[in-house]
C-alpha positions in Angstrom: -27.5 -29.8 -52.2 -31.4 -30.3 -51.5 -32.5 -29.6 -48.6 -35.5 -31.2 -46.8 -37.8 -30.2 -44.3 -38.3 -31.9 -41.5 -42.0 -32.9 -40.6 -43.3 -33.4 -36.9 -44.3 -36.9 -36.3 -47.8 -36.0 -35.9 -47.6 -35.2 -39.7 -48.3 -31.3 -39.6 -46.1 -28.9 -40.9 -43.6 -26.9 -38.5 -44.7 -23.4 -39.8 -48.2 -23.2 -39.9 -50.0 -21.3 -36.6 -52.5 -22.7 -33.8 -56.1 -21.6 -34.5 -58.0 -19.4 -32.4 -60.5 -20.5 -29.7 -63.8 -20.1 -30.5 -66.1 -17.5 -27.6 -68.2 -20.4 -25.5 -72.0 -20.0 -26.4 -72.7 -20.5 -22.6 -71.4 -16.2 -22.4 -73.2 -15.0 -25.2 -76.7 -16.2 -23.7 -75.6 -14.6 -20.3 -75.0 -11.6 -22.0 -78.2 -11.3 -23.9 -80.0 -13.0 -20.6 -78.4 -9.7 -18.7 -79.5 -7.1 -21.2 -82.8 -8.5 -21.4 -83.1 -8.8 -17.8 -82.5 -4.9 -17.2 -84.7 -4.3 -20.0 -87.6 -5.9 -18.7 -86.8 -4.9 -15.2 -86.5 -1.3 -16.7 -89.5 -1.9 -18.2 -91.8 -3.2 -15.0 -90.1 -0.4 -12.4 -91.4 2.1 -15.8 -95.0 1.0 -15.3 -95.0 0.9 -11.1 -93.2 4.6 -11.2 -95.6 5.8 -13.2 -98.6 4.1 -11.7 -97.5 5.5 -8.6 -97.5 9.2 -10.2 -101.1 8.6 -11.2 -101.9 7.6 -8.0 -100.3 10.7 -6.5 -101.9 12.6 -8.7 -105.2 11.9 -8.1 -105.0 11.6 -4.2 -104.1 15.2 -4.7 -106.3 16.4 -7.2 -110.0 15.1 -5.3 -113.0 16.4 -6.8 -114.9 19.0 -4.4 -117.0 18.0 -2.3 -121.0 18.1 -4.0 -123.5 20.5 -2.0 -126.5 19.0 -0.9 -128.9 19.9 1.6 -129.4 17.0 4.4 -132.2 16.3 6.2 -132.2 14.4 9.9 -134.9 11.2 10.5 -137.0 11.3 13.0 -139.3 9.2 15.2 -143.1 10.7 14.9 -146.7 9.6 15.8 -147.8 10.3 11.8 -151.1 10.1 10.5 -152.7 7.0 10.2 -155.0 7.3 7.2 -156.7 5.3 4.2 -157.0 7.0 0.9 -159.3 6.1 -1.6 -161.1 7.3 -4.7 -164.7 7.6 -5.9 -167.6 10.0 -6.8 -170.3 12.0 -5.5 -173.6 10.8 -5.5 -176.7 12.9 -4.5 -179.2 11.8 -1.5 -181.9 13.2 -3.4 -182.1 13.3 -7.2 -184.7 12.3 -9.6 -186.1 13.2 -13.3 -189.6 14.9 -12.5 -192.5 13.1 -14.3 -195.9 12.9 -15.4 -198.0 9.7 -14.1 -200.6 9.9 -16.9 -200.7 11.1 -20.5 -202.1 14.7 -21.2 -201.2 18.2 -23.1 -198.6 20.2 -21.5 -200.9 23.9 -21.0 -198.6 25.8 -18.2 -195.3 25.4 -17.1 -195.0 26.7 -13.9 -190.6 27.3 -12.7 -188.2 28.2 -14.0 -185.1 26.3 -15.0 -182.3 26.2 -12.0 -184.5 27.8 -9.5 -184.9 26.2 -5.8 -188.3 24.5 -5.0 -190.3 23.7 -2.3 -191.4 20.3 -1.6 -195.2 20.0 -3.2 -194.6 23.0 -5.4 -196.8 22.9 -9.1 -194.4 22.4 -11.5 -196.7 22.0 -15.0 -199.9 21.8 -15.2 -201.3 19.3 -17.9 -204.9 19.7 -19.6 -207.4 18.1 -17.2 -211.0 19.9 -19.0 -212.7 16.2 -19.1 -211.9 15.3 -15.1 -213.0 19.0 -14.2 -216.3 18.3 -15.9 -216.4 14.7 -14.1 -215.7 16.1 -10.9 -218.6 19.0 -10.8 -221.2 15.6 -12.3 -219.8 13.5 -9.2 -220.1 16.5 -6.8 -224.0 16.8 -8.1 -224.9 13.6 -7.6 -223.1 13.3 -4.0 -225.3 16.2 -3.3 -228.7 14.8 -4.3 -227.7 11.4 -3.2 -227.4 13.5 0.5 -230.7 14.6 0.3 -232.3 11.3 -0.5 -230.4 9.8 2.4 -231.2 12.5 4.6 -235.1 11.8 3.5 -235.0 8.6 3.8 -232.6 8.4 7.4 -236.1 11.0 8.4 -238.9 8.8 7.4 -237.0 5.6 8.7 -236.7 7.1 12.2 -240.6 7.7 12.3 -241.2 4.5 11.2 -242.7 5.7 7.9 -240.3 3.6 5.4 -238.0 1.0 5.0 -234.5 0.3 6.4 -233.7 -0.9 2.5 -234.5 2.6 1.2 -232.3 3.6 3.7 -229.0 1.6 2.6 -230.3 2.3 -1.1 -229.6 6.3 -0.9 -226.4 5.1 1.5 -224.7 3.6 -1.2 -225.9 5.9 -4.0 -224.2 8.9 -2.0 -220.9 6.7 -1.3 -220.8 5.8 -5.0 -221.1 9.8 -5.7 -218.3 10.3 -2.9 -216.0 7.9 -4.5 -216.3 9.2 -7.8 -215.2 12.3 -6.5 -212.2 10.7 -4.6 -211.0 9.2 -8.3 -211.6 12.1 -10.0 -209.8 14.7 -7.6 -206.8 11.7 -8.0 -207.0 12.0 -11.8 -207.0 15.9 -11.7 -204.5 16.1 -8.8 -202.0 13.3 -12.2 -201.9 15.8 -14.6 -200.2 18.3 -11.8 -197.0 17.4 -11.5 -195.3 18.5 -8.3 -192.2 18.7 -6.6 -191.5 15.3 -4.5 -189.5 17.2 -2.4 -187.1 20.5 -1.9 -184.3 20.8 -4.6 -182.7 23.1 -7.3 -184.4 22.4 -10.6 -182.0 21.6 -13.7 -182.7 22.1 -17.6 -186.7 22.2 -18.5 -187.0 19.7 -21.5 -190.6 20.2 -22.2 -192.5 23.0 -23.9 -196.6 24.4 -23.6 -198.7 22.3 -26.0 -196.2 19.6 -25.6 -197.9 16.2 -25.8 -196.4 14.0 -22.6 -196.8 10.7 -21.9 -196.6 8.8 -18.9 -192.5 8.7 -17.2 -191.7 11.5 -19.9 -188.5 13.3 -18.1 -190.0 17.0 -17.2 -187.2 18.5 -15.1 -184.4 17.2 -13.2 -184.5 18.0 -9.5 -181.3 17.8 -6.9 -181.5 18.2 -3.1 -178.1 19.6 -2.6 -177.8 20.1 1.0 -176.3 16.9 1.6 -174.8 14.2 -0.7 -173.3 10.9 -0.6 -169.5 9.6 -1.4 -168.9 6.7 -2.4 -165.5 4.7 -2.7 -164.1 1.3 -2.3 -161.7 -0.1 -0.4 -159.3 -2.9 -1.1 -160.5 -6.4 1.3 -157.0 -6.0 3.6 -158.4 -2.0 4.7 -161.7 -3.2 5.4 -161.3 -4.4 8.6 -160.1 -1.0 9.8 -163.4 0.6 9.0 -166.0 1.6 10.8 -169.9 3.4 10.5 -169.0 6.6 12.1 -165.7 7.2 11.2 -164.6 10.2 9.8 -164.0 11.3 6.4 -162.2 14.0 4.4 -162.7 14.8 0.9 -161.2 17.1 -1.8 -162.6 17.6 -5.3 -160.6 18.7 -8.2 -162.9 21.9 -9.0 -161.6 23.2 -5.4 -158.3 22.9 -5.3 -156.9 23.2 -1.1 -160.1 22.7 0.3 -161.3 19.7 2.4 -164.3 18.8 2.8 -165.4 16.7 6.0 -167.7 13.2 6.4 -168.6 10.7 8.1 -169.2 7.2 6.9 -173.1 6.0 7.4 -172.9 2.5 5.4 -170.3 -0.5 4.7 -171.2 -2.6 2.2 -172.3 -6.2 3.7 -170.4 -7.9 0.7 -167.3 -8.2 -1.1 -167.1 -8.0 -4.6 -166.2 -11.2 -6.0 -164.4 -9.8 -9.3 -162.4 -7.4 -7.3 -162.3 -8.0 -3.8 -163.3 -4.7 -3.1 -166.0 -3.6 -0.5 -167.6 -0.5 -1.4 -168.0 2.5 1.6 -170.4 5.4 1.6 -170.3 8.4 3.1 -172.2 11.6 4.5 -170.9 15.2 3.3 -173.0 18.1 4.1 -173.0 20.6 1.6 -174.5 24.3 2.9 -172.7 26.2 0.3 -174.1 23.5 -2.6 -170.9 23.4 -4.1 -170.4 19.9 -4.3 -172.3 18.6 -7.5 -173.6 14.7 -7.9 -171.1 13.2 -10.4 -167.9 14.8 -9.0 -164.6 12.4 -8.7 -163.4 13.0 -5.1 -160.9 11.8 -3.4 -161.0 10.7 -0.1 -159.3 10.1 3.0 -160.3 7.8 6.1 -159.1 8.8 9.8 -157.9 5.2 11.2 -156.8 5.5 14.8 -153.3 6.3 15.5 -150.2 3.6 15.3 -147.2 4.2 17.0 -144.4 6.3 16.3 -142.5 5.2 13.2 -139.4 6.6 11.5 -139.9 9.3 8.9 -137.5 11.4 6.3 -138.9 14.1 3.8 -140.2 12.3 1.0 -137.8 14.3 -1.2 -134.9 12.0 0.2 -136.0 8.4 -1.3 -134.7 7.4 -4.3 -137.7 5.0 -6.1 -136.2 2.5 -8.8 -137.3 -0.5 -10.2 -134.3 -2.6 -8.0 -135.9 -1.0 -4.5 -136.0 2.4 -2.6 -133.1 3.9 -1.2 -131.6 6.6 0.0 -128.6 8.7 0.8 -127.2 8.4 4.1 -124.4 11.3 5.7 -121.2 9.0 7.3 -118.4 11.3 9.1 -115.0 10.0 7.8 -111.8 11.0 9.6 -108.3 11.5 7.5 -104.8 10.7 8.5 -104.6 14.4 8.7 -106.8 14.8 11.3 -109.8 16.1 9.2 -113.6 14.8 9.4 -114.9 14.2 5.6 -118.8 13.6 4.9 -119.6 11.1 2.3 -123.2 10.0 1.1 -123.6 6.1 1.0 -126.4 4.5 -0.6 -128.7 2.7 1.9 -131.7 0.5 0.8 -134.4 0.9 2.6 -138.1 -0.5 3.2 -140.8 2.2 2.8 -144.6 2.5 4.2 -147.1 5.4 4.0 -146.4 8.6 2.6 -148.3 11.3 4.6 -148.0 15.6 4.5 -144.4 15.1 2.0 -142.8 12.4 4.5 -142.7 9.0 4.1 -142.2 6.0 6.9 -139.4 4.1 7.0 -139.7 0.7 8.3 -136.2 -1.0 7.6 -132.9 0.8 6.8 -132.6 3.8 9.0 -132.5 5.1 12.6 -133.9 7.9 14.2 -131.2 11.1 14.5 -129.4 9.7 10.9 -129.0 12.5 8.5 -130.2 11.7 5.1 -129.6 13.8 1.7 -133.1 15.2 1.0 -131.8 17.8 -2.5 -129.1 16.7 -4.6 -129.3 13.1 -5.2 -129.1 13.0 -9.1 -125.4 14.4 -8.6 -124.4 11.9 -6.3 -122.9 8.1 -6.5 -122.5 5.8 -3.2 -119.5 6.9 -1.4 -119.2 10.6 -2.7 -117.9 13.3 -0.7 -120.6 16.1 0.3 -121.2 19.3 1.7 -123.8 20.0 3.8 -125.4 23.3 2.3 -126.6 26.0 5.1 -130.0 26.6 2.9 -133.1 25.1 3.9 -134.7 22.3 2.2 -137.4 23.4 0.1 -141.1 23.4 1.7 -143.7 20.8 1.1 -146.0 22.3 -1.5 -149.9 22.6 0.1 -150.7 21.4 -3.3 -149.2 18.8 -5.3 -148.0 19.8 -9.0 -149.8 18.6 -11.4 -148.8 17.5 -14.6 
C-alpha cells in the first residue's frame, strides 16, 4: 500500500528547514564606522602627543644666551660741524718770466732755494742797451752844459729865452732816453716779484728766451688758501670769520686750523654749490698748493641730542636700526635680556657716535659688538669687556 505525503497548504514540503537570517548592513557600517573612528582618533591624539614632545623639548633645550657687549644712549651737546672737501691753493704762486726776448748769459739761484722779494734771478744779454745807455748819459751831459750856458747868458740879458728852451728840451730828450734805456736793461733782469721757494729751473745759459717763456716756478708758502664747496642748504650757516679745520692725507692725525676770508657771491647754477675759501697759515711749509684736504667747518652749537656709538647702527638698504636690550621676566621668577630690532632715524656722525633723532631714548641700552650673530628677539648676555675704542684714525681700505 502507497503511501503519500502530505503537503502543507501553502505548497512547501514538510521536511525541508527555515533559512537563515541574513547580518543587517546597518551593523556592519557601525563596525567599520567604530574601527575607523579609533583609528583616526588614534591617529590625531599621535600627532598632538608628539607635537607636544617637541614642544617640550625645545622649551627645555634654549639656545644660550649670545654675548654681546651693550652700550647705554645718552643725551649730549655734540659737535655741530660741516664737512667738506677740496684743495689747497697757494696765495702766492706764479711761473717767473722774461718780458722781452734776449740770450740767457747767467743764471743766478739755484733750484728749490728761498728768495727774497727783488732778488736777480737770470740775467739776459743786454750789450746793445748798455752801449745806448752810456750814448744817452753823454748827451744828457752836454745837453747840461748848453743849458747851463745858455740859462747864464739869458739871465745877463745876453741871449734869447728860445735858446734857452732849445738846450731845455735837448737835455730832457737825453734824460728820457736814459729813463727807456735803464727800463730795457732793468727787462732782461728778471727778478723775484716777491719772497718764495723757487721750483725746477727749466732754462739753461745760452738759452734763447722769448717773451712769457716759463723760467722758474716760485711759491710763497707761508700761507695758502683752501678752497671747498658747500651744498646751497649749508650755506646759510656760514660765515667770513669762521673757523676752519683741515687734515691732508700726507699727515695723517694732524689738524690743521683756518679761518674762512671769502664766500662766494653766487651759486653755481649746474650744481647748486657755493664755493668757500679759506686762510691756513703754514710756518712749517708743509702744506703744498695742490693738496686734497679735507675740511671741517665749526657751526655754533645745537642742542643736546641723543647719541649711541656708531658701532651700534645697523645701515641697510630698508633703513637704520639698531639693537635695543628689553628685560624679560619668566614664570620662574628669572629676568631674561633679549635684543629687539628697533628702526631708527639717524643725523650726524661725529668722533665714532652718531645722533639719533627718532627711535630711542636717553638711558636705553643698545648692542654696540655682536650684531651679525643676532636676530630680533634673541636672548643676550651682556659681556663685562669694554667696547672697543674709537680709532683716532679711520682704517683705510
Amino acid at each position: 500500500m502507497n503511501i503519500v505525503a502530505e503537503h502543507k497548504i501553502s505548497g512547501e514540503p514538510i521536511d525541508s528547514k527555515a533559512p537563515k537570517r541574513p547580518v543587517r548592513p546597518v551593523l556592519w557600517f557601525i563596525i567599520i564606522g567604530t574601527l575607523l573612528g579609533v583609528l583616526v582618533g588614534g591617529f590625531v591624539w599621535f600627532n598632538y602627543f608628539r607635537g607636544q614632545m617637541i614642544k617640550q623639548f625645545f622649551a627645555n633645550n634654549k639656545p644660550p644666551p649670545t654675548l654681546v657687549s651693550a652700550a647705554e644712549a645718552k643725551s649730549e651737546v655734540v659737535p655741530n660741524l660741516l664737512t667738506a672737501v677740496g684743495g689747497l691753493a697757494a696765495v702766492h704762486q706764479v711761473d717767473v718770466t722774461s718780458d722781452v726776448n734776449g740770450r740767457v748769459i747767467e743764471i743766478k739761484f739755484e733750484p728749490g732755494m728761498h728768495v727774497e722779494a727783488g732778488m736777480p734771478l737770470v740775467q739776459l744779454f743786454d750789450g746793445p742797451e748798455q752801449g745806448d745807455l752810456a750814448n744817452y748819459k753823454a748827451q744828457a751831459t752836454g745837453a747840461q752844459l748848453a743849458l747851463d750856458r745858455a740859462k747864464q747868458l739869458a739871465a745877463r740879458q745876453f741871449g734869447p729865452q728860445s735858446t734857452v728852451d732849445a738846450a731845455q728840451a735837448t737835455y730832457d730828450q737825453a734824460m728820457a732816453g736814459i729813463s727807456k734805456t735803464e727800463a730795457l736793461i732793468s727787462q732782461k733782469l728778471v727778478r723775484a716779484p716777491f719772497s718764495g721757494d723757487l721750483g725746477v729751473r727749466k732754462v739753461e745759459v745760452g738759452q734763447y728766451l722769448t717773451a712769457g717763456t716759463a723760467i722758474v716756478s716760485l711759491t710763497d708758502l707761508s700761507e695758502l688758501w683752501a678752497n671747498f664747496t658747500v651744498t646751497e642748504k649749508d650755506s646759510g650757516n656760514l660765515k667770513v670769520g669762521q673757523s676752519v679745520r683741515l687734515k691732508v692725507d700726507a699727515y695723517p692725525g694732524r689738524t690743521f686750523d683756518g679761518k674762512i676770508t671769502t664766500i662766494e657771491p653766487q651759486i653755481a647754477a649746474d650744481t647748486r654749490n657755493i664755493r668757500v675759501q679759506a686762510a691756513v697759515a703754514n710756518p712749517e711749509k708743509i702744506l703744498k698748493p695742490g693738496m686734497f684736504v679735507t675740511t671741517t667747518v665749526v657751526l655754533p652749537d645745537k642742542p643736546a641730542v641723543i647719541t649711541v656709538p656708531e658701532t651700534a647702527v645697523d645701515y641697510t638698504l630698508y633703513g637704520d636700526s639698531v639693537f635695543m636690550i628689553t628685560e624679560k621676566k619668566e614664570d620662574d621668577g628669572k629676568t631674561t635680556l633679549s635684543a629687539v630690532r628697533t628702526f631708527v632715524q639717524t643725523g650726524n656722525r661725529v668722533n665714532g657716535r652718531v645722533e639719533i633723532i627718532k627711535g630711542v631714548k636717553a638711558g636705553d641700552k643698545v648692542v654696540a659688538v655682536g650684531q651679525l650673530k643676532l636676530q630680533s628677539g634673541a636672548a643676550v648676555a651682556i659681556s663685562t669687556d669694554p667696547a672697543p675704542s674709537v680709532p683716532a684714525q679711520p682704517p683705510r681700505y
